[in-house]
C-alpha positions in Angstrom: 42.6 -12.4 17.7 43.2 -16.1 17.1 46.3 -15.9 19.3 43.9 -14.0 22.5 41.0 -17.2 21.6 44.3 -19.6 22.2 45.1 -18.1 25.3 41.7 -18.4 26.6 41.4 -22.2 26.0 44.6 -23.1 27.5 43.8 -20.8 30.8 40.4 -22.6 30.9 41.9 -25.7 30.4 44.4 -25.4 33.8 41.9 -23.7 35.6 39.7 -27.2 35.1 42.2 -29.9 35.1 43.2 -28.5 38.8 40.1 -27.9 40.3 39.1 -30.3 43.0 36.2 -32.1 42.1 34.2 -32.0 45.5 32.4 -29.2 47.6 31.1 -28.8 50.4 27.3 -29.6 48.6 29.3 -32.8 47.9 29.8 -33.4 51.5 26.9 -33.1 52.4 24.9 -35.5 50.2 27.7 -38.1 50.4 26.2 -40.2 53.0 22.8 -41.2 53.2 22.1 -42.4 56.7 18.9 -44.4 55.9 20.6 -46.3 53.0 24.1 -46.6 54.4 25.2 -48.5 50.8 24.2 -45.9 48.5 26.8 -43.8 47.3 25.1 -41.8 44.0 27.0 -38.5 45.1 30.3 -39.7 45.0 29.9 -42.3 42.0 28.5 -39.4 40.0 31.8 -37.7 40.6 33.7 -40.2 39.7 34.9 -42.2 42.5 34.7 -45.8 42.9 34.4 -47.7 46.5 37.7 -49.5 47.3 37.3 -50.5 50.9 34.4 -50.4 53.1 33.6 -51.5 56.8 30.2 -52.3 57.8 29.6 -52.6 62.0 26.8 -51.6 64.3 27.2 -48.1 65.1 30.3 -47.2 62.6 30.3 -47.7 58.6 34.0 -46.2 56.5 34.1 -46.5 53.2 37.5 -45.7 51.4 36.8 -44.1 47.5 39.5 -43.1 44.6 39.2 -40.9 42.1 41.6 -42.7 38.9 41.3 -39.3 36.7 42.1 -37.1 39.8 43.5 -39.2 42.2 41.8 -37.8 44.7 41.0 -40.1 47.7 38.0 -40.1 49.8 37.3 -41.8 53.6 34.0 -41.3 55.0 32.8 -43.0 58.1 29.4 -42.4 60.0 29.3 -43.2 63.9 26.1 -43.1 66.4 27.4 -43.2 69.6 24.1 -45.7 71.0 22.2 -43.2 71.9 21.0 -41.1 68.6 24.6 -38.8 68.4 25.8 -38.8 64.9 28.6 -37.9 63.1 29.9 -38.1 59.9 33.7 -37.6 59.6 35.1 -37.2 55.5 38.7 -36.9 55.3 39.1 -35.5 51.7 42.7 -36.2 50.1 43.7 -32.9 47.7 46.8 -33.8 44.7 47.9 -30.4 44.7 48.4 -27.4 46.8 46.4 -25.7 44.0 43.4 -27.5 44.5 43.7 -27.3 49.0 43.9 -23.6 48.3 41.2 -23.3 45.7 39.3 -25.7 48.1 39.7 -23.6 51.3 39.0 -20.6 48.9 35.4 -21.6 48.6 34.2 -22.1 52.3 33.5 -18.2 53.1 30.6 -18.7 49.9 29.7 -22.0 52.1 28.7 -19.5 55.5 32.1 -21.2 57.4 34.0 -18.5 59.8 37.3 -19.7 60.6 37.6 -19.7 64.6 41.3 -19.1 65.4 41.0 -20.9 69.0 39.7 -24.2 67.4 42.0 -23.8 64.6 39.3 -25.0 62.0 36.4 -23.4 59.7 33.3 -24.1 62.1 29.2 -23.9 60.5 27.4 -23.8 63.5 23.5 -24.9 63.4 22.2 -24.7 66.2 23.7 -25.9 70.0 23.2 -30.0 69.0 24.7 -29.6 65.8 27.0 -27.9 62.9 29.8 -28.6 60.8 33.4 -28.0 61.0 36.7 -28.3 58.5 40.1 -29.1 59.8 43.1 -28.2 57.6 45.7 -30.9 57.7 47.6 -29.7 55.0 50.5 -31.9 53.2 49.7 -35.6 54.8 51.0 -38.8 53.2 48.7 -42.2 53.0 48.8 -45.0 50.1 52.6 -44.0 50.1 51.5 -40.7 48.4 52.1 -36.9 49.3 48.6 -35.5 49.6 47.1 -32.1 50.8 44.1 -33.5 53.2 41.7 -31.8 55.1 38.6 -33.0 57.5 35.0 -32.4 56.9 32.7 -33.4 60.5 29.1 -33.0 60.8 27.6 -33.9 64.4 24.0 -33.8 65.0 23.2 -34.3 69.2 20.9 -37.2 70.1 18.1 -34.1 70.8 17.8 -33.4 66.9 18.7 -37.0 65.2 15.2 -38.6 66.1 14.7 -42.0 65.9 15.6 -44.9 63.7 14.0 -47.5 61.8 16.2 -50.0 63.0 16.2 -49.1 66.9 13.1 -50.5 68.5 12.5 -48.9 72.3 12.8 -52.6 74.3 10.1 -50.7 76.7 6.9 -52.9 77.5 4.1 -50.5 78.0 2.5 -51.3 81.3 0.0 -54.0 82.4 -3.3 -52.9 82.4 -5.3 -54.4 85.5 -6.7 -57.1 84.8 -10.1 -56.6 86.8 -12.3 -53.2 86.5 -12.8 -51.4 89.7 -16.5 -50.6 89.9 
């Protein structure tokens, strides 16, 4: 009995020391377009911000994982005229974890579409998600399994934003009253 109790631990333990520690949920709560700077979802995770880029119509941010290794870049683009997307590029240590990842998207709704190449979530025609597999990529002079997380939204859906004012004047009431 003791010896079927050790056997269980250690299989738990693998299974949890290789799983990836983002989902899809992650994904999508990892950028919050009206605060641009807050980054609760992936700080609870465990990843700190190493490099970020703030301009006009494009924020990245670069985060690591130290206990995984894991690497996350996330960057958010309006185009100037209400378009949005949000491009996460999710950086996997082991083929384990890709697999385990890729595993999980059917629970998510994603069908893979073999003449994209990718696992697509359409929404609706102005908007969906998608998920690229790169598989075995190198960056920071590391072998990682990588794959591409995009969420567009058209300019028909996004609505407008605090920061854009319509430049517009409304239009000059006459001045004198007609009888």
């Amino acid at each position: 009995m003791k010896q079927n109790v050790c056997i269980l631990i250690l299989v738990l333990f693998v299974n949890f020391s290789f799983g990836q520690i983002l989902k899809i949920t992650d994904f999508r709560k990892a950028y919050n377009d009206h605060n641009p700077t807050d980054h609760k979802q992936l700080l609870s995770k465990g990843f700190k911000l190493s490099t970020d880029s703030i301009l006009t119509n494009k924020r990245k941010f670069i985060f690591k994982n130290q206990n995984s290794k894991e690497i996350i870049e996330l960057t958010f683009i309006e185009d100037g005229e209400g378009s949005e997307y949000l491009n996460i590029k999710y950086f996997l240590t082991t083929e384990l974890t890709y697999k385990k990842f890729i595993s999980t998207l059917p629970t998510y709704k994603f069908k893979y579409s073999k003449r994209n190449k990718r696992y697509q979530l359409p929404t609706s025609s102005y908007s969906g998600e998608n998920i690229s597999l790169n598989g075995l990529t190198q960056t920071d002079g590391q072998k990682y399994y990588s794959l591409e997380y995009n969420r567009y939204v058209d300019k028909a859906l996004s609505g407008p934003r605090p920061e854009v004012r319509n430049n517009i004047e409304p239009p000059i009431e006459s001045l004198s009253k007609s009888n």
